[in-house]
C-alpha angles and dihedrals in degrees: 000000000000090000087049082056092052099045090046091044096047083056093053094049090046091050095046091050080053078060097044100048084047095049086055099051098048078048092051086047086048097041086052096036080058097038090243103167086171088046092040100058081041092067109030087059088046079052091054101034081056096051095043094055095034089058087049089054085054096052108257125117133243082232089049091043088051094050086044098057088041095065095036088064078043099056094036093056103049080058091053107246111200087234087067096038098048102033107001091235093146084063102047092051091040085058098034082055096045083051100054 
């Protein structure tokens, strides 16, 4: 019976930080439809923090979701995104990431 709790509790947590992550994304579209630089920076951490934790509910680790994001610029940049052509954005996160 206690292991049927966790597991309904561990789905519950992971459903309410779907909510979460969605909540912050309707607050970053508010934030830029307003012009809110302070709002703005507000929502898209709570978007990151979200994602972050919600991948660690699901198992996977903030070193794994790191790695994973590297090779993702990596990978979108040998296959020419506009992003990198025309700003060179992939780059600058790639590197921001490798720093940290």
């Amino acid at each position: 019976m206690e292991r049927d709790v966790d597991v309904a509790t561990r789905a519950k947590t992971i459903e309410w930080l779907k909510t979460e992550i969605i909540d912050q994304v309707s607050r970053l579209f508010k934030a830029m439809w307003d012009g809110s630089t302070v709002r703005i920076v507000d929502s898209m951490a709570g978007l990151i923090a979200g994602v972050y934790i919600l991948g660690r509910r699901l198992g996977i680790s903030y070193r794994e979701l790191d790695a994973a994001v590297a090779d993702k610029l990596a990978k979108l940049k040998q296959e020419g995104h506009q992003l990198e052509d025309h700003y060179r954005d992939l780059s600058a996160l790639e590197e921001h990431i490798r720093k940290r």
